[in-house]
C-alpha positions as CSV (number, residue, x, y, z in Angstrom):
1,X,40.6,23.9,40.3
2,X,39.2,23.4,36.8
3,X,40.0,24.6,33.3
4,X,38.0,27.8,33.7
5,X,39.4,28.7,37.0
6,X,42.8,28.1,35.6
7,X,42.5,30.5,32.8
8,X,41.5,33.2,34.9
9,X,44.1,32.5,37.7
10,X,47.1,34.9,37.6
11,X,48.4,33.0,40.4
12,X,48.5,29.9,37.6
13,X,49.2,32.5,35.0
14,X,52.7,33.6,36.8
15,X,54.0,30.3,37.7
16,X,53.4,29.1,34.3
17,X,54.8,31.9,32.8
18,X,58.2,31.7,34.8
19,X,58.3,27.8,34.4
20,X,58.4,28.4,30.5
21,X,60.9,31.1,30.6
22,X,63.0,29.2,33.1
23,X,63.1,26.1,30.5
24,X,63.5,28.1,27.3
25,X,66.2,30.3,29.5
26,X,67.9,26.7,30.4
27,X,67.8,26.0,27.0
28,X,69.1,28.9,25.6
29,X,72.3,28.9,28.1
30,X,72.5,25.0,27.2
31,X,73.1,26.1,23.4
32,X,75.5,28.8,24.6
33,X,77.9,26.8,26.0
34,X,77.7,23.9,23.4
35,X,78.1,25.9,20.4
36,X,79.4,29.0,21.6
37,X,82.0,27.7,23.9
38,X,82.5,24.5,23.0
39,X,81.6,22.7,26.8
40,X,80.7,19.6,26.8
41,X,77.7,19.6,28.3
42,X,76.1,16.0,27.2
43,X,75.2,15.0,31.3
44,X,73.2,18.6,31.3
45,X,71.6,18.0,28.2
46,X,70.2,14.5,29.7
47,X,68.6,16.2,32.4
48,X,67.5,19.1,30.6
49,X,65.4,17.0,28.3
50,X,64.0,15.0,31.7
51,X,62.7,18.1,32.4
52,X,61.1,18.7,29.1
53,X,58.8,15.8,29.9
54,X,58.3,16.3,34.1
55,X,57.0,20.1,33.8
56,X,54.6,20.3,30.9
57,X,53.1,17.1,32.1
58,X,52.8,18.7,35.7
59,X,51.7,21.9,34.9
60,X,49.0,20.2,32.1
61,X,47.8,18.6,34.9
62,X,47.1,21.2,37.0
63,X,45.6,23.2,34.1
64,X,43.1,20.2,33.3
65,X,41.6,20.5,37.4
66,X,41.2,19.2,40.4
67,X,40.1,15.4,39.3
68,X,43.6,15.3,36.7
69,X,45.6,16.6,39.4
70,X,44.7,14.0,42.0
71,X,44.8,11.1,39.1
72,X,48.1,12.4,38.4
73,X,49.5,12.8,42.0
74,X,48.1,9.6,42.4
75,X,50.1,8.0,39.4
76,X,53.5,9.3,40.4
77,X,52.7,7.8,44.1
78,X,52.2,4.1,42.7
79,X,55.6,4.4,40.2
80,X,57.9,6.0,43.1
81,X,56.4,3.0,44.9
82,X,56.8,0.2,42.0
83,X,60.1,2.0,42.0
84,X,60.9,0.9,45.9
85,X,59.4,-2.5,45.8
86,X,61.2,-3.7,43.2
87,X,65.1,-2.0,44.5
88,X,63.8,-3.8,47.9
89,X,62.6,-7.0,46.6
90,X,59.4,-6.6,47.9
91,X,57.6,-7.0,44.6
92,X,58.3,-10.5,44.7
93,X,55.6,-10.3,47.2
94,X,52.6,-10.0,44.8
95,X,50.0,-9.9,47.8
96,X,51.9,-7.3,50.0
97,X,52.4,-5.3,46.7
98,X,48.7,-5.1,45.7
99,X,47.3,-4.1,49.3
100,X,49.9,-1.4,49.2
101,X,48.9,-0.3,45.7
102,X,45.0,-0.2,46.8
103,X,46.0,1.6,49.7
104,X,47.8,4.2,47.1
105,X,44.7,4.4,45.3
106,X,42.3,5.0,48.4
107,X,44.3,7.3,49.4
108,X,43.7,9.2,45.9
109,X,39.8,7.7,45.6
110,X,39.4,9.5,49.8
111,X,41.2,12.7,48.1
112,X,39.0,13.0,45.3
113,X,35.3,12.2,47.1
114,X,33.3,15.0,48.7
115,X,34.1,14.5,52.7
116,X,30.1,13.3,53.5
117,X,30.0,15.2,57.2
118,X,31.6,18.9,55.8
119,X,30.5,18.5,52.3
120,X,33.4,19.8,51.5
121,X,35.9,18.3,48.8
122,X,38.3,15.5,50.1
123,X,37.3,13.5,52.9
124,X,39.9,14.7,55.5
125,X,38.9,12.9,58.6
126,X,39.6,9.5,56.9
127,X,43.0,10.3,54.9
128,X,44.2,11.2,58.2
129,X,43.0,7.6,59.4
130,X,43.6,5.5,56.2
131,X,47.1,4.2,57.7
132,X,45.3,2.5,60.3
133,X,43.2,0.6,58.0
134,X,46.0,-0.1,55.5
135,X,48.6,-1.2,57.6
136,X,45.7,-3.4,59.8
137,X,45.4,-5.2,56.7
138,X,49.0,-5.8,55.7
139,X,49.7,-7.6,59.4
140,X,47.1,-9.6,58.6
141,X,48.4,-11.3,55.7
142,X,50.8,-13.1,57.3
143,X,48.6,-14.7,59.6
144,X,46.4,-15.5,57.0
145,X,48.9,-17.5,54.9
146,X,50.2,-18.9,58.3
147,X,53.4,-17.8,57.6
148,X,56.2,-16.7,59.4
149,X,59.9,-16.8,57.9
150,X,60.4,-13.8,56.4
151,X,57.5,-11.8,57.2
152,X,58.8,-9.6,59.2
153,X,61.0,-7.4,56.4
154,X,58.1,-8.0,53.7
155,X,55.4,-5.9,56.9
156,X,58.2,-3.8,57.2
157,X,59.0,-2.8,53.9
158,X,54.7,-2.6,52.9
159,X,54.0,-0.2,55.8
160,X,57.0,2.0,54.6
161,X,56.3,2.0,51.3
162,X,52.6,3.2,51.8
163,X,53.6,5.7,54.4
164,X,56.1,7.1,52.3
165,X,53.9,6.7,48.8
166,X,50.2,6.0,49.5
167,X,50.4,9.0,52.5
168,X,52.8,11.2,53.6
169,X,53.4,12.0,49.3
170,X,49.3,11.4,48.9
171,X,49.2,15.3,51.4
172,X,50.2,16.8,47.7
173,X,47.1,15.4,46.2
174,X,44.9,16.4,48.9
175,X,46.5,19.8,48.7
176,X,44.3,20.2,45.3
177,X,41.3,20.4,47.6
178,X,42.1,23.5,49.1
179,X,40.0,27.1,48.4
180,X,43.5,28.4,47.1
181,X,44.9,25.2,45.6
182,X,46.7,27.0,43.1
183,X,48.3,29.1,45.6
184,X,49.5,26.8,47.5
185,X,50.1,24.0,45.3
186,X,52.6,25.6,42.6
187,X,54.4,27.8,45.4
188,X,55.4,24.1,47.0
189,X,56.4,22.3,43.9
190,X,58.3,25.0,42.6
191,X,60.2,26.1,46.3
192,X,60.9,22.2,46.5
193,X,62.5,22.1,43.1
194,X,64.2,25.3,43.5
195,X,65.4,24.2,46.8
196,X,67.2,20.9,45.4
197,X,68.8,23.4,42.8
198,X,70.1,25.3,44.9
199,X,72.0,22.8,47.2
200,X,73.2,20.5,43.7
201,X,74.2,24.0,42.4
202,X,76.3,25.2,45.5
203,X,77.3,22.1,46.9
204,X,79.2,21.6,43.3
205,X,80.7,24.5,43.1
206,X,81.3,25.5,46.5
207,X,81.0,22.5,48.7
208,X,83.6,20.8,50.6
209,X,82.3,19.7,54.0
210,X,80.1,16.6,53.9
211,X,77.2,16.8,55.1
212,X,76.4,12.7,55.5
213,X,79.3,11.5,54.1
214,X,77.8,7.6,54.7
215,X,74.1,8.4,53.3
216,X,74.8,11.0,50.4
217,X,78.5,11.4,49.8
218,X,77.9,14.1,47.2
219,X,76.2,16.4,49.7
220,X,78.0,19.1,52.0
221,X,77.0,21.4,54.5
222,X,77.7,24.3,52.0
223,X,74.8,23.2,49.4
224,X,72.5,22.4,52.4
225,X,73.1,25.9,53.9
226,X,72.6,27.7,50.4
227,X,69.3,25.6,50.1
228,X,67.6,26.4,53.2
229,X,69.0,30.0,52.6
230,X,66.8,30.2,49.3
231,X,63.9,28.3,50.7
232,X,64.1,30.8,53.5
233,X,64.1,33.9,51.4
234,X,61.0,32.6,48.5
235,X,58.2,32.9,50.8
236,X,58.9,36.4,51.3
237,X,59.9,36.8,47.4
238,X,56.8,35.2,46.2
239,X,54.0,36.2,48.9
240,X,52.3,37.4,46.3
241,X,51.2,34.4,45.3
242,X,50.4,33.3,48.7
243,X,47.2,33.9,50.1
244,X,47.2,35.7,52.9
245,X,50.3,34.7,54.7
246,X,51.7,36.6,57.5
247,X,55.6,36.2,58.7
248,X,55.0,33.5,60.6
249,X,54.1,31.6,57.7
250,X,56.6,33.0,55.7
251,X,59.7,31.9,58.3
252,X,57.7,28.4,58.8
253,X,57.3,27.7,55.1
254,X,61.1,28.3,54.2
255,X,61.9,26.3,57.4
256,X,59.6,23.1,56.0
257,X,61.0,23.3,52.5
258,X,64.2,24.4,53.3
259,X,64.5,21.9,56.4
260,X,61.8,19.0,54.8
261,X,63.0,19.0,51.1
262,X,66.5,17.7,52.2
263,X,65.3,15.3,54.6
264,X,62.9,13.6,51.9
265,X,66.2,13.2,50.1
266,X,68.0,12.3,52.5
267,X,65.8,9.6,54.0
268,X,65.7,7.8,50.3
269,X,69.3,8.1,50.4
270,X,69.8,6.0,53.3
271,X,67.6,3.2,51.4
272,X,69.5,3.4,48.2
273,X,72.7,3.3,50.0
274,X,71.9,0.4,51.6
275,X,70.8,-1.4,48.5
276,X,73.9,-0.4,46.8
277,X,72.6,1.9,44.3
278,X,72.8,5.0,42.7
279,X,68.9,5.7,41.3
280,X,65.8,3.7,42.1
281,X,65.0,3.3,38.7
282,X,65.6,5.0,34.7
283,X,62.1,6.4,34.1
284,X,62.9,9.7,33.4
285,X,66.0,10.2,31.3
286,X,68.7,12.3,32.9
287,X,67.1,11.8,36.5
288,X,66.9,8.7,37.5
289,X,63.6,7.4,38.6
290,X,60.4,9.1,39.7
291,X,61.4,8.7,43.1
292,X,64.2,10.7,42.6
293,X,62.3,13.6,42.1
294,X,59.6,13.5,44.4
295,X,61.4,12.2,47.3
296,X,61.8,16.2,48.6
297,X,57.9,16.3,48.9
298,X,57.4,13.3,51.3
299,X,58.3,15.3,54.1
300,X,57.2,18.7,52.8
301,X,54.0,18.1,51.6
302,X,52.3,16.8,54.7
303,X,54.0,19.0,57.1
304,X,53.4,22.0,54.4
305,X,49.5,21.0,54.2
306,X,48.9,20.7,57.8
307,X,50.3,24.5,58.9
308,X,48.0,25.3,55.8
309,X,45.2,23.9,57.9
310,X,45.9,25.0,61.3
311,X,46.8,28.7,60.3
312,X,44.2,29.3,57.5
313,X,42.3,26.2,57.0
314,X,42.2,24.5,53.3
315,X,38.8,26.0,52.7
């Protein structure tokens, strides 16, 4: 990934292409129904303009390379977790906090670094170890303060946030490393975000059995349906764009997004439920918080990277 290689990628080329129509199209219907119908659409235009500052940042990021991308990846990891620590409490916890937010950042510094056995980029062999090392070190702390009361929800809460955060969302930046990066990289963010589209768009207009009515009321079985029926049928629409797959990656790609995005909302749901609130946090107007909009990738992009690796490899 790198400038050059960007420019001449129509891979990058296409998804860029359809991510600009797709916002100017938004846009355009937007303006349709607020001046030509007279809707009042003021909770669309919120969103709308989130968007206007999520994609070009994302897909600037990508353009700039391989080194951006990670930094950026890496970035968005450490606010979704600021996010959690502080609708948890745990950021009261100043010591917990930082070895979570190193572990973050080794998990971007191991993505980034030339793996010193393969000589390849990204050190695999210890990203897939870092959570040892990480989580050794946040049950130490404890002990080291010879404390006790307490300790146990402040461990608990670390080691999820950098499983969540620091590892699980880190597979996206590691995904950069990989021969056909842009490939596989844009095909997931944009399946994810179509995917979550697709079970707002149905579930609103056609929903009316709940899906978990106790973790996310607003869900129902008719949105998750029509989302895994759209994740299902991209792979095959865009295989184009993916190298070399074969069916069996096809059905097993639609399954992970289709399946995987609404469990990485669904698990962040049952944590903002039981804090008794609606978004972890107001960084993105019209969304909510960072981790609003990346919670869909903490299960796809790990499970998404490894059938990369066992089918094809990542280089």
């Amino acid at each position: 990934m790198s400038i050059h290689a960007a420019l001449h990628s129509e891979i990058f080329g296409f998804y860029a292409v359809v991510t600009l129509a797709g916002v100017a199209g938004t846009g355009a219907v937007i303006a349709l129904l607020k001046w030509g119908f007279g809707t009042n659409v003021d909770h669309v235009v919120r969103a709308y303009r989130g968007w206007l500052m999520m994609l070009p940042a994302l897909i600037f990021s990508i353009f700039l390379g391989r080194a951006v991308s990670i930094v950026f990846f890496t970035s968005i990891a450490m606010i979704a977790f600021k996010e959690f620590a502080r609708a948890t409490g745990l950021y009261r916890d100043w010591l917990m906090t930082t070895v979570v937010y190193l572990g973050i950042i080794s998990a971007g510094v191991i993505s980034l670094v030339t793996d010193p056995h393969a000589h390849v980029p990204g050190w695999y062999g210890l990203f897939m170890a870092l959570p040892v090392y990480v989580i050794a070190v946040i049950l130490i702390i404890p002990i080291a303060r010879n404390r006790v009361r307490g300790q146990l929800q402040s461990l608990a809460l670390s080691i999820v946030g950098f499983i969540y955060f620091g590892w699980m969302f880190g597979h996206l930046a590691f995904l950069t490393n990989a021969v056909h990066a842009y490939s596989y990289l844009l095909f997931l963010l944009f399946a994810v975000e179509l995917n979550d589209i697709a079970a707002y768009a149905c579930g609103k207009f056609f929903g009316v059995h709940p899906l978990r009515s106790n973790v996310s009321p607003s869900k129902t079985w008719e949105g998750s349906l029509a989302a895994l029926a759209v994740s299902m049928a991209l792979p095959w629409l865009l295989r184009f764009t993916l190298h070399d797959f074969q069916p069996r990656d096809c059905l097993l790609t639609g399954l992970i997004v289709g399946v995987g995005g609404q469990l990485g909302d669904l698990a962040v749901s049952v944590i903002k439920r039981d804090l008794g609130i609606k978004d972890m946090g107001a960084f993105i107007p019209g969304h909510g918080g960072i981790l609003d909009r990346v919670d869909s990738l903490i299960y796809t992009a790990p499970l998404f990277l490894h059938m990369i690796r066992y089918f094809h490899d990542l280089y």
